[in-house]
N, C-alpha and C positions, 0 to 999 in steps of 0.2 A: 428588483423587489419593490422599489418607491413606486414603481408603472403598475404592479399590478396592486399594489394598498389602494392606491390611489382611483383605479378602476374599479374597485369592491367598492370605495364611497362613494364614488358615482352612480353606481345600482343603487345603494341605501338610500341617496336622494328618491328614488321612486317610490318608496315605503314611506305612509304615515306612521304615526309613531305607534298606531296599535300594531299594527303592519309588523312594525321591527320588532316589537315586541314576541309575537305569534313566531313570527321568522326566527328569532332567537330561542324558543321553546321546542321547535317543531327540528329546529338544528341539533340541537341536544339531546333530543329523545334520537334524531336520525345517527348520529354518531355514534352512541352507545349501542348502537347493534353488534353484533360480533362480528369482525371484519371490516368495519364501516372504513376504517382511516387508510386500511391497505386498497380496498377498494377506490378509495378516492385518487391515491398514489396513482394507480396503474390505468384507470379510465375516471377521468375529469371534468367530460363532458355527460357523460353516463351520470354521476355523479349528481352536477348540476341539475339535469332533467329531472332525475329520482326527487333532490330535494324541493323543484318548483311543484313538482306533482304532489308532496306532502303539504307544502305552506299554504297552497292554493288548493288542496283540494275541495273543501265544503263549499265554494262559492264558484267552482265549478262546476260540482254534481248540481248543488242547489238551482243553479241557474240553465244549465243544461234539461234537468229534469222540469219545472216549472215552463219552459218556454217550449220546449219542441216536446216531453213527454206525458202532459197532462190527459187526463180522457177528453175527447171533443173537442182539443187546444182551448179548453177554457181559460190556460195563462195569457196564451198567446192572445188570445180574445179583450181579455182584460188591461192587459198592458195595451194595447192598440185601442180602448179607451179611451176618446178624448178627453174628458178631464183628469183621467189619470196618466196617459201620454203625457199632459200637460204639467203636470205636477210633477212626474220625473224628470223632466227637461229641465225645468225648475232646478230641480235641486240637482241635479246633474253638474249644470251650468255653476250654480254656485261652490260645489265640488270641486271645479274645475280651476276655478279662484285659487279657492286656497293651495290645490296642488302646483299651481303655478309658481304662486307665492312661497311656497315652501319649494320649490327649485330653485329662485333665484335667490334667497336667504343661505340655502346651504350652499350653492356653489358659492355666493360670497365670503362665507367661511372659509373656505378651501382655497379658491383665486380672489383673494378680494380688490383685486385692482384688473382682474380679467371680466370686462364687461360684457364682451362676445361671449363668455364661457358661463356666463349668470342666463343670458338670455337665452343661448343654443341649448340647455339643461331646462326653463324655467318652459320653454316651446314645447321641448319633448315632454316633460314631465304632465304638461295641459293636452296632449293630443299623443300619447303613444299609439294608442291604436290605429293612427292612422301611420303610422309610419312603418309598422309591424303587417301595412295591407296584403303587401307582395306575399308577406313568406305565409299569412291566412290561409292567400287564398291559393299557396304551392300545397299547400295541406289537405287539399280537397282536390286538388289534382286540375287548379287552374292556371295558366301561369299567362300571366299579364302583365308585361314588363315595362310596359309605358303606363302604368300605374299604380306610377311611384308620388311620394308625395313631394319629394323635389321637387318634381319637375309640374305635378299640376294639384298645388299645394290648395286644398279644403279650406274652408271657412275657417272652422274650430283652430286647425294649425296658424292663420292669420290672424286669427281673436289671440290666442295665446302667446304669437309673437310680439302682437301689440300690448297686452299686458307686461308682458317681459320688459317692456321697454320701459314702460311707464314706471312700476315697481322697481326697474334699476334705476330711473332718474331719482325716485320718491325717497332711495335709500341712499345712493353716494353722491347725487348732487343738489343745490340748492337750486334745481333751476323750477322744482315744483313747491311752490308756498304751502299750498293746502295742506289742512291736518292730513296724517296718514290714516286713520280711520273713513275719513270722507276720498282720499281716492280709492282705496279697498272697497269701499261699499259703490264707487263710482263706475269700477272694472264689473262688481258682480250684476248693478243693473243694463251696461253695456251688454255683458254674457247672455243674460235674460232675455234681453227685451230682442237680441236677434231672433234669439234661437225661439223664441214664439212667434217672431215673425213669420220665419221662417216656415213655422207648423201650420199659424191663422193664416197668413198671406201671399204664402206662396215666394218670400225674399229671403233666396238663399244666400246671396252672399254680396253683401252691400258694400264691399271694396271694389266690387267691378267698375262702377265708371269711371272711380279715381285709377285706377289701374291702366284703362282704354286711354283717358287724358294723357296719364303720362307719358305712352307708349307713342300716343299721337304727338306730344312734345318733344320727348326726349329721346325716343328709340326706329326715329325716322318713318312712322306711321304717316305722318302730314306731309310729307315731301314724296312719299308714295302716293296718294290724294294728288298732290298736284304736279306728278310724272302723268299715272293714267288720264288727270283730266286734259293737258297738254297732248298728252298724245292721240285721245280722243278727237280734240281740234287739229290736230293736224293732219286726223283721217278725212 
């Protein structure tokens, strides 16, 4: 029973607090239906679906309706809007912030000496969607199994881990001086100022050279380099 309490707080970490809010309303009305609690007893995953389909539904339709069912796709049109593209990135991005922050705050409550388990909540809660890609795009009847984000993990997932990391120093250790309002605002022009890059410049993901570096140093890239060039000279 502690494994499964336990597991329903770790869902709530992905809810902001309007979020739980709605979620606790929309659960209340879903239970008082007639039969709702036997229904739950006997299928629980039926259950589950039913009530994501009520918590989430207006921003569902809303958004489903506005982007793919407008006349003439003038949502779609609009949203692909450069300065309005630009402006939900924007605020996207700093979105993104706080949800981060608010993962590794509540898993700190729950494991507060589990720093692995502040950061692996603080990643997902900044980039769920991406890690939700697979079962997307099982949904539409694609199935792409080397396109997982373990294994060829997106920008957003790498910005988010490196928040995670910095927000776990900034909260249990002294190894970060600064106010915490100046690294918070630090994390959210980091977020920003990619994710436009990205849009104006075409730099999607500015971890790559540090990444080739290290691979080159430390994961036997540069001793490959110099098998084939050796071997080159000895042809």
């Amino acid at each position: 029973m502690n494994l499964i309490q336990r597991s329903l707080y770790i869902f709530f970490l992905y809810l902001s607090a309007d979020d739980r809010k709605d979620f606790d309303y929309n659960m209340l009305l879903f239970f008082d239906i007639t039969g709702a609690q036997a229904f739950s007893r006997k299928h629980p995953l039926s259950c589950w679906l039913s009530t994501m389909l009520v918590v989430f539904a207006s921003g569902m339709l809303c958004n489903g309706l506005l982007v793919f069912y407008t006349p003439f796709d003038i949502g779609y049109k609009i949203a692909k809007f450069l300065p309005v593209k630009i402006a939900c990135s924007a605020m996207k991005e700093i979105y993104r912030c706080k949800k981060v922050y608010d993962g590794v705050t509540h898993a700190g409550k729950l494991y507060p000496n589990a720093y692995l388990i502040m950061i692996l909540i603080g990643t997902l809660k900044g980039n769920g969607a991406g890690f939700t890609k697979l079962f997307e795009r099982l949904i539409r009847g694609v199935w792409t199994p080397t396109a997982m984000e373990f294994m060829q993990p997106s920008f957003p997932t790498k910005a988010s881990m490196v928040a995670s990391i910095i927000f776990v120093l900034d909260k249990k250790t002294a190894l970060i001086s600064a106010p915490h309002a100046l690294v918070y605002f630090g994390i959210v022009i980091f977020l920003v100022y990619f994710k436009l890059s990205s849009i104006l410049l075409g730099i999607h993901d500015p971890f790559v050279p540090f990444e080739n570096l290290f691979c080159a140093l430390f994961l036997g890239g540069i001793w490959d380099s110099v098998a084939v060039l050796f071997g080159r000279g000895q042809a």
